[in-house]
N, CA, C and O atoms as CSV, one atom per row, in Angstrom:
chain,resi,resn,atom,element,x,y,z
A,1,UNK,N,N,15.433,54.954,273.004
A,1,UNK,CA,C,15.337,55.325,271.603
A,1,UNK,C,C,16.694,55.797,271.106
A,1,UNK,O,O,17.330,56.537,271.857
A,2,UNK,N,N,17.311,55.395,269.712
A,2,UNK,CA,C,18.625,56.086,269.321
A,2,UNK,C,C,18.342,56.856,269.480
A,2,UNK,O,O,17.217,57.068,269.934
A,3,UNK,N,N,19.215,57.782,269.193
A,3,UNK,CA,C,19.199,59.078,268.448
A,3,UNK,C,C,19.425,59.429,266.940
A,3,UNK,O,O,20.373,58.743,266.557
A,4,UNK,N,N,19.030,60.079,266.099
A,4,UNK,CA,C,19.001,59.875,264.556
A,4,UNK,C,C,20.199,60.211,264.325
A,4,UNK,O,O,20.826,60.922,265.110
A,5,UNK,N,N,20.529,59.907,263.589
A,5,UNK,CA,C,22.047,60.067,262.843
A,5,UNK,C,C,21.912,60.872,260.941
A,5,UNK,O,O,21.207,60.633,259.962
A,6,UNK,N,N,22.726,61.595,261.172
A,6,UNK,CA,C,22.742,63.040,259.812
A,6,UNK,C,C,23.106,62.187,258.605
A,6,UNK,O,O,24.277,61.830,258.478
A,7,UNK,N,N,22.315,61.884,257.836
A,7,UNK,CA,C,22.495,61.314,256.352
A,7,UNK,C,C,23.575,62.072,255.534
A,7,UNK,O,O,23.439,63.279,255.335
A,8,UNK,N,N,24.690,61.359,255.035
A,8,UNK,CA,C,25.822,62.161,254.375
A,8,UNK,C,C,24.703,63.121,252.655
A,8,UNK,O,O,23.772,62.786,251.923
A,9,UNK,N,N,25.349,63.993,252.769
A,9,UNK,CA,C,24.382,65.102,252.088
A,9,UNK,C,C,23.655,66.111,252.774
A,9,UNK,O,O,23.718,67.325,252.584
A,10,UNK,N,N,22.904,65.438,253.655
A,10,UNK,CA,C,21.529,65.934,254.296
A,10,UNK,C,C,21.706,67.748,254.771
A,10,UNK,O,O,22.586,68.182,255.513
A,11,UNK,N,N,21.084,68.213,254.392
A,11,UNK,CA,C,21.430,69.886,254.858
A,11,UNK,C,C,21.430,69.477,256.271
A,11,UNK,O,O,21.143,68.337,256.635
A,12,UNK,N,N,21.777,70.488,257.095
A,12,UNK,CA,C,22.170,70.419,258.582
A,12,UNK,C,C,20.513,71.051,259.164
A,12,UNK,O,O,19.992,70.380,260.056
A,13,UNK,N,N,19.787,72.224,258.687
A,13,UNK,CA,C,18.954,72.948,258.842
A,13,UNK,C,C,17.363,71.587,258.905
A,13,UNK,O,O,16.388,71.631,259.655
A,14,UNK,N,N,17.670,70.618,257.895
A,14,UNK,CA,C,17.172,69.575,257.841
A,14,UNK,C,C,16.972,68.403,258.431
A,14,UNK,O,O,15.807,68.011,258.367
A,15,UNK,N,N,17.948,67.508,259.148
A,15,UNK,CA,C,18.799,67.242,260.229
A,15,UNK,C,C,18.066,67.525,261.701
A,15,UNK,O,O,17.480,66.811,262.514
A,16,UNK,N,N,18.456,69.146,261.607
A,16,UNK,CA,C,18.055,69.053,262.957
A,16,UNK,C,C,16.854,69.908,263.523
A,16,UNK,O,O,16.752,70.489,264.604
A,17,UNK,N,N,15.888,69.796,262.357
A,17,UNK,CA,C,14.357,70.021,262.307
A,17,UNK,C,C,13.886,68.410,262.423
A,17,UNK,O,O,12.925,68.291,263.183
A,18,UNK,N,N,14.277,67.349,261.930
A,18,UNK,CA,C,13.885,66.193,261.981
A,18,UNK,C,C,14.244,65.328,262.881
A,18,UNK,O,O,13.427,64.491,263.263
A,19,UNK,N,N,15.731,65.372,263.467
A,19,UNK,CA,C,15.819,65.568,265.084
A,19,UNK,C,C,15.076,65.700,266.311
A,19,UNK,O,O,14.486,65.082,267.198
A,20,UNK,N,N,15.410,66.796,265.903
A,20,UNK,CA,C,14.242,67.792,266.823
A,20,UNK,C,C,12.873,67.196,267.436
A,20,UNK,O,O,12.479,66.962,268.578
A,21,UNK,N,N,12.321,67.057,266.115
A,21,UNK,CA,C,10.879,67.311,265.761
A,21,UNK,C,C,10.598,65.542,266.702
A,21,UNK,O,O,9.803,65.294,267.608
A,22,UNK,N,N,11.503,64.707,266.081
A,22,UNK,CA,C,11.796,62.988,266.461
A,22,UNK,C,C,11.840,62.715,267.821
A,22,UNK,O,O,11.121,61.848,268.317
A,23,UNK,N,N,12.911,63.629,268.704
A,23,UNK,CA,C,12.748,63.236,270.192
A,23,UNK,C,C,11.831,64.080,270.795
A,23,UNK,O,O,11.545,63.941,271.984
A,24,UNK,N,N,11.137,65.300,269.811
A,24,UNK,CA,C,10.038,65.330,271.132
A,24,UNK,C,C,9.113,64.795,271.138
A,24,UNK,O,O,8.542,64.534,272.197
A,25,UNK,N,N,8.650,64.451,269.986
A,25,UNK,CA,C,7.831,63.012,269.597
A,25,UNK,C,C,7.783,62.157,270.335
A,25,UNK,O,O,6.687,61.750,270.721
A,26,UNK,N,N,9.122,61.525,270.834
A,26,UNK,CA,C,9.202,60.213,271.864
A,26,UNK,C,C,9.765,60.734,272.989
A,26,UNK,O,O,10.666,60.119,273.559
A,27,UNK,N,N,9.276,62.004,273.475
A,27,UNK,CA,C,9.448,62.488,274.868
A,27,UNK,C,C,10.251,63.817,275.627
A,27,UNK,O,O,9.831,64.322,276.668
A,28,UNK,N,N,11.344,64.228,274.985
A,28,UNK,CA,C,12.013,64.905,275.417
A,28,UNK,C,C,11.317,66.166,275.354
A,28,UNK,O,O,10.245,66.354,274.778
A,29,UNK,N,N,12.232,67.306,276.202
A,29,UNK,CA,C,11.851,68.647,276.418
A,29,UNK,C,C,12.494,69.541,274.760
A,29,UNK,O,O,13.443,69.069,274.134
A,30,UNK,N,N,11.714,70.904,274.282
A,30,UNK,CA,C,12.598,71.021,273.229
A,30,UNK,C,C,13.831,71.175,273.056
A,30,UNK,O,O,14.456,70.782,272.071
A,31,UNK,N,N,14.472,72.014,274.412
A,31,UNK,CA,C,15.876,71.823,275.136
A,31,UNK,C,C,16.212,71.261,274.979
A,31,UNK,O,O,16.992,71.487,274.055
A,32,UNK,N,N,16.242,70.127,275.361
A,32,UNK,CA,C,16.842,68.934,275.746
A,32,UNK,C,C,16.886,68.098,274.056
A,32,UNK,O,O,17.905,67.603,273.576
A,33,UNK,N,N,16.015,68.111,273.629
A,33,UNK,CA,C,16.254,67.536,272.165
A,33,UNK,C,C,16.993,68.098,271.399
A,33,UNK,O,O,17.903,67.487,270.839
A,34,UNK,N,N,16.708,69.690,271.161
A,34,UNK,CA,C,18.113,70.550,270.502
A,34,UNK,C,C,19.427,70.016,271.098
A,34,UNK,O,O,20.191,69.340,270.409
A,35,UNK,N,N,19.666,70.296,272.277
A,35,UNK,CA,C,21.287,69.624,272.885
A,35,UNK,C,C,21.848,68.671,272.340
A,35,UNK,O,O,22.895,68.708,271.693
A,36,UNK,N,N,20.779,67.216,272.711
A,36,UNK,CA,C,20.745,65.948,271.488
A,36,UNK,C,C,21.274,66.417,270.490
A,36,UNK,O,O,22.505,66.452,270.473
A,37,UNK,N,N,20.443,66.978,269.229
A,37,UNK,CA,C,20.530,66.672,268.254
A,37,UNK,C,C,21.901,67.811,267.404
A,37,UNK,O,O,22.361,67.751,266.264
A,38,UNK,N,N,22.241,68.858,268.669
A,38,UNK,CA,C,23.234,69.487,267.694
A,38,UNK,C,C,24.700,68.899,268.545
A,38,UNK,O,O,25.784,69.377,268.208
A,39,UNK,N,N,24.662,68.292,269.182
A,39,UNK,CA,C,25.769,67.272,269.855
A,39,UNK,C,C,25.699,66.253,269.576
A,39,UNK,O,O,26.454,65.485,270.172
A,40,UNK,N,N,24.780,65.687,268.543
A,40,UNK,CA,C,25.171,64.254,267.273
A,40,UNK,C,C,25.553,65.165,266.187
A,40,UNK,O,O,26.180,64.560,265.318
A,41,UNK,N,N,25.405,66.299,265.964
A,41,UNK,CA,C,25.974,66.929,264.622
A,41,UNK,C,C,27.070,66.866,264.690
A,41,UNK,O,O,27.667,66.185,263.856
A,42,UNK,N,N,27.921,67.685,265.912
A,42,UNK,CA,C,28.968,67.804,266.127
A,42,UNK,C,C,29.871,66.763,266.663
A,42,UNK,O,O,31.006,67.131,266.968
A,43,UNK,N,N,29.559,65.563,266.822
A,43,UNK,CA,C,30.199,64.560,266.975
A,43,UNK,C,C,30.178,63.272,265.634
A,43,UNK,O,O,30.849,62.243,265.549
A,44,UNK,N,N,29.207,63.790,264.771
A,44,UNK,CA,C,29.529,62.993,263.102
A,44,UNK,C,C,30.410,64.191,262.097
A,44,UNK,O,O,30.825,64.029,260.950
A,45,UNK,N,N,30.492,65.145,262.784
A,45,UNK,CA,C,31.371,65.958,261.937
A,45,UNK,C,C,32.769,65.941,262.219
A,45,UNK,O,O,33.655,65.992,261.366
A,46,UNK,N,N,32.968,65.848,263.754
A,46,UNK,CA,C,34.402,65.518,264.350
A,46,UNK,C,C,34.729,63.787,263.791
A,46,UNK,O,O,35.856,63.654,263.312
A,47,UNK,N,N,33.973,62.676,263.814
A,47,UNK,CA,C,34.479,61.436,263.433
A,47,UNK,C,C,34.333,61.474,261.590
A,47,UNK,O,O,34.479,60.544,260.798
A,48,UNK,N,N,33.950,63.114,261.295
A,48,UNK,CA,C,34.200,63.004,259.230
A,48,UNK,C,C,35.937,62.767,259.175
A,48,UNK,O,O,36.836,63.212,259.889
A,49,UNK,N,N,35.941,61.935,258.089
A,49,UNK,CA,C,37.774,62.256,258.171
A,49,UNK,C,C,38.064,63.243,257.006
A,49,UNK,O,O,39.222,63.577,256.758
A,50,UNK,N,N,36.891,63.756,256.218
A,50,UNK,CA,C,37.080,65.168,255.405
A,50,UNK,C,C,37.325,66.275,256.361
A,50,UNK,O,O,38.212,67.109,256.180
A,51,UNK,N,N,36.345,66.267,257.613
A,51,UNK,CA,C,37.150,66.906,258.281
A,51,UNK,C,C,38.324,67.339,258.743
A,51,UNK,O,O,38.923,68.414,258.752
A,52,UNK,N,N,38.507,66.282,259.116
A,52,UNK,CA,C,39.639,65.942,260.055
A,52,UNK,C,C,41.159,66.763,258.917
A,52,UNK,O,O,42.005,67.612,259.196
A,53,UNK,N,N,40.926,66.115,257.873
A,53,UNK,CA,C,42.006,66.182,257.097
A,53,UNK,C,C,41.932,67.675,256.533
A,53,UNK,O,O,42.998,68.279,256.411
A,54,UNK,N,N,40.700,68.325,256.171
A,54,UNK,CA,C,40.885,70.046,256.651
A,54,UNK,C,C,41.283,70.806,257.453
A,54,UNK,O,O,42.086,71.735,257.367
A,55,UNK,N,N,40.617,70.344,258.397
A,55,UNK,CA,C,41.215,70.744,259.664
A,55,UNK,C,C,42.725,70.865,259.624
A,55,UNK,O,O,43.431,71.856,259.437
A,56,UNK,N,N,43.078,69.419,259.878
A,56,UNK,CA,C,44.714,69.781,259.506
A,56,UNK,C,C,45.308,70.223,258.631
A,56,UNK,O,O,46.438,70.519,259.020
A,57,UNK,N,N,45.153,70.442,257.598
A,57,UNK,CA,C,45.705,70.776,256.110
A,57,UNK,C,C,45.547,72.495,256.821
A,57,UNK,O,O,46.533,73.227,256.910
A,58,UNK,N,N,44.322,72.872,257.218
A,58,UNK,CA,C,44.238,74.489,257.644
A,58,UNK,C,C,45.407,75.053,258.550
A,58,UNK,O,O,46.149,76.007,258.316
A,59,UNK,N,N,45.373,74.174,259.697
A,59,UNK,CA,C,46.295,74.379,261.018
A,59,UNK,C,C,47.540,74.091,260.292
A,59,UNK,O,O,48.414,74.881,260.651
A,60,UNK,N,N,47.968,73.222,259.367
A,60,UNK,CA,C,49.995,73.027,258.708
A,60,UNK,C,C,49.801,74.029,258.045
A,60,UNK,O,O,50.703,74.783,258.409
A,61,UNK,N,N,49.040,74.690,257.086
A,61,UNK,CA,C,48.786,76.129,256.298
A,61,UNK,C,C,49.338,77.308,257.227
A,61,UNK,O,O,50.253,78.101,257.005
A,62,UNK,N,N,48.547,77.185,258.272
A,62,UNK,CA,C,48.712,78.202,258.926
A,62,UNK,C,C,50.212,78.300,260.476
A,62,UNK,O,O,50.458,79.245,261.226
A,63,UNK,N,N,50.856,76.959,260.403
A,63,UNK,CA,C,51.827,77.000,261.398
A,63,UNK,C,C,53.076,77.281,260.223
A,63,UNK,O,O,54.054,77.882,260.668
A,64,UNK,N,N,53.105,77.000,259.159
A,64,UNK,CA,C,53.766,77.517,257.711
A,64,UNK,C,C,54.234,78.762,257.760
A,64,UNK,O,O,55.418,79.050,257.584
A,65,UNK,N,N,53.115,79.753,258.058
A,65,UNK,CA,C,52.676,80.526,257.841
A,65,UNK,C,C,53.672,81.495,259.153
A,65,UNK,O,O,54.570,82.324,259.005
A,66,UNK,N,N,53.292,81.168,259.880
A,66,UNK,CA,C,53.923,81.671,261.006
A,66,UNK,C,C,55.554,81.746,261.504
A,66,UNK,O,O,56.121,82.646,262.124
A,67,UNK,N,N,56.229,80.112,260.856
A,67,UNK,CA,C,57.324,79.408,261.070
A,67,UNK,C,C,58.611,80.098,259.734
A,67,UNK,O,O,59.833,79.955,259.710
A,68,UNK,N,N,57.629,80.889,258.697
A,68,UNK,CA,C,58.475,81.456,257.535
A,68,UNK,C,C,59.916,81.952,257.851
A,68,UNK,O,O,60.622,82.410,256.953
């Protein structure tokens, strides 16, 4: 079975109640489905490139910052 993937918008609280709720449905332990489903969060948030580009924009802000 995939694993569900976080609809751009989708609250996170939402996400990963429907997650959740999805692999224990088709088997998993609730453990084991939380792990799943907040380690697809955190791996569609690391491949966001809004991220990404915060992220860095924060870290050059802040090596700026330091380098004065």
């Amino acid at each position: 079975m995939p694993i569900p993937e976080r609809e751009k918008g989708e609250p996170k609280d939402k996400f990963l109640s429907d997650c959740i709720a999805e692999l224990v449905t088709s088997g998993h332990e609730n453990d084991q489905a939380a792990a799943i489903c907040y380690q697809q969060m955190d791996i569609q948030l690391m491949n966001s490139k809004e991220y990404r580009r915060d992220l860095t924009m924060s870290v050059t802000k802040k090596l700026k910052q330091l380098y004065k």
